[in-house]
N, C-alpha and C positions, 0 to 999 in steps of 0.2 A: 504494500500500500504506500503510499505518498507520502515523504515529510512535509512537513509545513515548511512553506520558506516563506520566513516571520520577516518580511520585507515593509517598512513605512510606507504607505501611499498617502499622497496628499489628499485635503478633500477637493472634488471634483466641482465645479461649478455646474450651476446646476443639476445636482443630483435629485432634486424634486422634478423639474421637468423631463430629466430620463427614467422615471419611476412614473408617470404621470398617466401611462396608457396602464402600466399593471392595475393603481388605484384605483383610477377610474370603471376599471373593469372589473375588480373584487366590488367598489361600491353597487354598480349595477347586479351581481350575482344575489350580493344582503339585501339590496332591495326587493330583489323580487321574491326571494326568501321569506322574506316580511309582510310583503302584498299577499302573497297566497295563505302564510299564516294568520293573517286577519281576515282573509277570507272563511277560511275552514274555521275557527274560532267561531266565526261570527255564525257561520250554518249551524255549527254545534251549542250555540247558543255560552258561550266562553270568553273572557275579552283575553284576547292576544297580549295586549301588553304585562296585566297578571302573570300568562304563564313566562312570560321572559322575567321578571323579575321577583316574583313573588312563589319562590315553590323549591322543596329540596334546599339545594346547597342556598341559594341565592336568600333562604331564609335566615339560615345559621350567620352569612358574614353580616348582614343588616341587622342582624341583632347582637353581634358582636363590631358594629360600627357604632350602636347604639347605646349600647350597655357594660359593653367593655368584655371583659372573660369571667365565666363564673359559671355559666346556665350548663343543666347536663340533663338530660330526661332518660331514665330508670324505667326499661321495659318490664313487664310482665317475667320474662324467664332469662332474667338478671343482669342481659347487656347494660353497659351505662352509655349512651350520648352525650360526649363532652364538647364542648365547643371549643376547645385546645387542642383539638383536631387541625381546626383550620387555620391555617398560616394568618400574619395576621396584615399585610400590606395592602391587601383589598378591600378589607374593611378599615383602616387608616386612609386610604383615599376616598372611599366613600363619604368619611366623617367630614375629608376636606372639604369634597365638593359640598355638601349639607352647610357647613361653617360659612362658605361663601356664596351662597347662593341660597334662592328658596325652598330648592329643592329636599326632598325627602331620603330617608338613607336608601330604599331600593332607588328610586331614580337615580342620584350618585353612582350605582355599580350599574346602572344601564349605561349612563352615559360613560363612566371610565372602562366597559367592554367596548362598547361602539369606539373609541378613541384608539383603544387597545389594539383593536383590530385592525384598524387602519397602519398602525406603527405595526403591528406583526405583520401587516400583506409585504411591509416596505423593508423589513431587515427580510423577507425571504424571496423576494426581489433582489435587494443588494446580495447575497450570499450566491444566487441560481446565476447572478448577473454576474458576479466575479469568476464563477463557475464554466458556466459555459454560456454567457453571454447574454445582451437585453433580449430575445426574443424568447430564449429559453426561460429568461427570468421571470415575465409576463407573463408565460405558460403555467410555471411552477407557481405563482399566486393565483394562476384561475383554477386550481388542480386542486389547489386549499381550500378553493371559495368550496366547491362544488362537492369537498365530501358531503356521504349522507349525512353525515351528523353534522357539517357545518352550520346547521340554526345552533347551538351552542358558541359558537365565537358573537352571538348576537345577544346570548343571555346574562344577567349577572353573576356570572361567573368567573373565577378564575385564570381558565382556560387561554383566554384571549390575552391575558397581561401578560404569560407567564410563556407563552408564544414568541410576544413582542421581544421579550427582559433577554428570551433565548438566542432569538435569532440575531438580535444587535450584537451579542456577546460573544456570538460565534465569526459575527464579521468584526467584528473589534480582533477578534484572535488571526482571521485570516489575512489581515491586515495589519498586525503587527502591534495595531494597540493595545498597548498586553493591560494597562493601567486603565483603562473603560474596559476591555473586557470583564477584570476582576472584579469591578466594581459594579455591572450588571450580574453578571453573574451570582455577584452574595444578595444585589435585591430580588435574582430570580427564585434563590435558596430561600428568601421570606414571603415565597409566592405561592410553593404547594411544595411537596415534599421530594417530588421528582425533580428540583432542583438539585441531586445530586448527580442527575445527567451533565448539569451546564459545567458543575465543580469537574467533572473527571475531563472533557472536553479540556477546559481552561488547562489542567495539570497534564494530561497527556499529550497537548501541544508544546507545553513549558517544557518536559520532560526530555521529550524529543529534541527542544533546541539545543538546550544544553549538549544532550548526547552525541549532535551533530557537530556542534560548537567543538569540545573535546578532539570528535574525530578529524576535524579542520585543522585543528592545531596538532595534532601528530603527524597530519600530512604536511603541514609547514615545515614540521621540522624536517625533513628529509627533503632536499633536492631531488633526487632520482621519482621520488612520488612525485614534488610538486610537479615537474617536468610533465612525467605522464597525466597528472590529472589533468594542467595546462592544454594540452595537445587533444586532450579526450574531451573536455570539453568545447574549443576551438570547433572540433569537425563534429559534436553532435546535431542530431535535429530533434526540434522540442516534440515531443511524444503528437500532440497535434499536426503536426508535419508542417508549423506554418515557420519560415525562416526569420532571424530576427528582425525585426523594426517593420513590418505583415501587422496588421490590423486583428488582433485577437477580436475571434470569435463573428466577424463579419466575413461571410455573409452564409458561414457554412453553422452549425450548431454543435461540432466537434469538442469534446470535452479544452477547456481552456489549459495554458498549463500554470503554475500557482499562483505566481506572481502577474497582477493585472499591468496591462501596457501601461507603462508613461511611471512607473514605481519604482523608485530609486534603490537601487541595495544599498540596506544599513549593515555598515561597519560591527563586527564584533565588541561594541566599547563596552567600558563597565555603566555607561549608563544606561545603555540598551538591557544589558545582565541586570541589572538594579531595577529597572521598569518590569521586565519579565517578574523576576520573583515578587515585587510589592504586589503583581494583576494576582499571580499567584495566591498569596499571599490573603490578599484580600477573597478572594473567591469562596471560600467556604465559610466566613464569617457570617452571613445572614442564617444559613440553615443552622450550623451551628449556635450561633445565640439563642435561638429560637429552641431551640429540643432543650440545651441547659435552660434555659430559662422554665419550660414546664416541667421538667423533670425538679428543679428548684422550687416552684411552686407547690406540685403533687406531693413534694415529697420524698419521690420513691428514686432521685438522682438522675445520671443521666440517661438511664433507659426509660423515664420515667414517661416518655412521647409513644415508646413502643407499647406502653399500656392503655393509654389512652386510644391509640390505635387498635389495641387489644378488644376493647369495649366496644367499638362499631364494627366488630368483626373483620378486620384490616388486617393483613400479616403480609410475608413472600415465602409459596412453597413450592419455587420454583415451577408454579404453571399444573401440581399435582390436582388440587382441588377444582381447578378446571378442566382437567382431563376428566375427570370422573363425571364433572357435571353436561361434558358433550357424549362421551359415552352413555350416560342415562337417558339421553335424549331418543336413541336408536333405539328404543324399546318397545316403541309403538310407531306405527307409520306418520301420525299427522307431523308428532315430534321429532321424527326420521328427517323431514326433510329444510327443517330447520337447524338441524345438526349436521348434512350436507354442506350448507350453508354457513357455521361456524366454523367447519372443517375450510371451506374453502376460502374463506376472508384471513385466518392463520394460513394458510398456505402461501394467499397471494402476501401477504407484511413479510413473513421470511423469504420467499424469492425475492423480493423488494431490496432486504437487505443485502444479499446477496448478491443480486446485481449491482450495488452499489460499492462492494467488497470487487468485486471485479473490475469496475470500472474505474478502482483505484482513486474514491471519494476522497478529498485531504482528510487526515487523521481524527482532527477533532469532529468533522460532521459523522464521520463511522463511527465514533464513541459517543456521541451525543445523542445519535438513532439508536445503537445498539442496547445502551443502558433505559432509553425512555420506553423501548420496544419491549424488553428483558422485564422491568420494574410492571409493565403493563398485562403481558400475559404472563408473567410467572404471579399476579398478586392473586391471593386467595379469598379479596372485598366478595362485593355482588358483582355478578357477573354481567350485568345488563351496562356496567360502567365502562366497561373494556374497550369498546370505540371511543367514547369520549377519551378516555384514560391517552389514547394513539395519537390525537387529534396532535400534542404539540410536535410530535414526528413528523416533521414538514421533508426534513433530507430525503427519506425513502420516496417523496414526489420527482425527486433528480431525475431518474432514469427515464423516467415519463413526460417529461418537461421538454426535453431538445426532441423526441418522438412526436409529439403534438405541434412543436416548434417547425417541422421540417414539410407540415404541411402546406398546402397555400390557406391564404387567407381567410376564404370565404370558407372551407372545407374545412379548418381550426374553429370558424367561429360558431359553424353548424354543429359541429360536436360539443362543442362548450354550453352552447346554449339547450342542444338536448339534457346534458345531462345535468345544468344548470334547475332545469323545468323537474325533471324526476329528482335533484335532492331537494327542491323546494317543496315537491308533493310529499315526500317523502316526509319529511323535516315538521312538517305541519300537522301531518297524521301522527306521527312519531309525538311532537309534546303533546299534543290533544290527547294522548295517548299513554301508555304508561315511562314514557321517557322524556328527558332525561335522570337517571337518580344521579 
């Protein structure tokens, strides 16, 4: 797979207007997402805006934007509901928006998912677009809009922030800015617990430099190496086949190679080492704070998070408790072919992976899918959460991004907007329904 070459890039002018066609075209996919959910709401006699805001998760942060931490509801056959579950950055912005404005604490997490979501189409825009280029990048945010479960990056929910915190963080890394990646990164760690995706992403690209770093400096020391790397380098061609000073990524969709054009190689200095480790450094502090600080509260130290999660039935048994619950499903025909159908949505996320392992993804977007993918079907919660759970898994869209990109115009737009129309039907029936938990 790919080192990262942690190269400075300047910022680009105009980076909103070359992101301009992806937004615009994720805002049209929510919109109609939205048009049809108020529609179906409205037949089913339901108001739409409710279920975006007011139900499941979106209830627990508004009332820990509200009241702070404390509330726990004690089932019948002795689960506890703590509301120490939930990270707490989302209901801190909620409180903001409410402090400044008239709005109410669910309004607050509507409007900072809808904001949310626009900054997460745009870091995986800039990531697809460093990657393999603006057409592929515009693909890979219509590919986001259009999952089935996409009406959740529209709900008050987490999901959307914690998308945003990732994808920036990941272009912060691909880009060299080690000190905003860390520091996203640790607010992604106060955003849901799967923030220790972004933490290993950040450390395994650090890691790597380092270890490149090192092996740099062993080749310095030897003339006879330097020579030959000198020469090897001189007559290579960049894995893309475009030769130097070629227009990355125009007008073919050819995986790019690390470093975007016009990026200057940073020197090995000790301040570039010293920005690396501080990003580092910084990176696991939010999640971190966060489990000590409940485990301090509860009492029970620092596994004291894993108890809490204990109580709403929350663990990782590596995917065990899921297997049994799609096996049981083969038991009967109606359930038969719903489990089909679980069998084959795990099927397609691991090839996904996979082809992204092949097509030699940079380091930290393969560790960043791998762990959020890992965390998602090996957890042992309810299982009806496990799409949502995927949703911040934007890299496994890569492979599928420059494929939709390579078609023409009108024949890209025809397929996006088919499937645009089936996750909006979908999406609407789906929360009118018993989703999402």
């Amino acid at each position: 797979m790919n080192d990262l070459d942690t190269r400075v890039v300047p910022a680009r002018a105009g980076a909103l207007r070359r992101a301009a066609p992806a937004l615009l075209g994720y805002a049209a996919v929510r919109a109609l997402g939205l048009v049809v959910l108020a529609l179906w709401s409205g037949a089913c006699g339901k108001d739409a805006y409710t279920l975006l805001t007011a139900r499941w998760d979106s209830l627990w942060y508004a009332g820990v934007a509200e009241l702070g931490y404390g509330h726990e509801v004690r089932l019948p056959g002795g689960d506890v509901h703590s509301d120490l579950a939930f990270f707490p950055l989302l209901p801190w912005l909620e409180r903001l928006v409410t402090a400044v404005s008239p709005l109410s604490y669910a309004d607050g997490g509507f409007v900072v998912s809808v904001l949310a979501s626009l900054a997460a189409a745009w870091g995986i825009f800039a990531v697809a677009d460093h990657v393999h280029g603006r057409r592929a990048g515009v693909c890979a945010v219509l590919l986001w809009a259009v999952l089935p479960v996409g009406i959740v990056q529209s709900m008050a929910y987490s999901e959307s922030l914690f998308t945003a915190l990732a994808a920036w963080s990941l272009y912060a890394v691909l880009t060299g800015r080690w000190v905003t990646a860390g520091a996203l990164a640790g607010l992604a760690g106060l955003t849901r617990p799967v923030g220790l995706a972004v933490v290993a992403a950040v450390w395994a690209a650090g890691i790597a430099a380092f270890l490149r770093e090192r092996t740099s400096a062993r080749e310095r020391s030897s003339p006879a190496r330097e020579r030959t790397s000198f020469a090897r380098d001189r007559s290579a061609v960049p894995e893309d086949g475009a030769r130097a000073g070629e227009r990355a990524g125009a007008p073919g969709i050819a995986q790019r190679t690390q470093v975007p054009e016009g990026a200057p190689c940073a020197t090995d200095t000790s301040g570039v080492r010293l920005r690396r480790a501080l990003g580092m450094l910084l990176a696991p502090l939010g999640a971190a704070g966060y489990v000590l600080w409940v485990g301090y509260r509860t009492g029970d130290g620092p596994l004291g998070y894993l108890d809490v999660q204990a109580g709403w039935r929350n663990g990782f048994d590596g995917g065990y408790a899921f297997a049994r619950f799609v096996a049981a499903m083969f038991t009967s025909f109606p359930s038969a072919l719903a489990g089909l159908g679980l069998v084959a949505g795990v099927g397609l996320v691991v090839w996904l992976y996979a082809v992204c392992v092949r097509q030699r993804q940079p380091l930290p977007l393969l560790v960043y899918a791998g762990v959020v993918t890992a965390l998602a079907l090996g957890a042992s919660g309810y299982f009806g959460s496990k799409p949502r759970l995927l949703l911040p898994a934007f890299p496994l869209l890569l492979p599928l991004a420059p494929a939709l990109a390579r078609l023409c115009t009108p024949r890209s737009a025809l397929v996006v907007g088919a499937v645009a129309t089936a996750s909006a039907v979908y999406g609407a029936f789906w929360l009118n329904g018993s989703g999402p938990p």
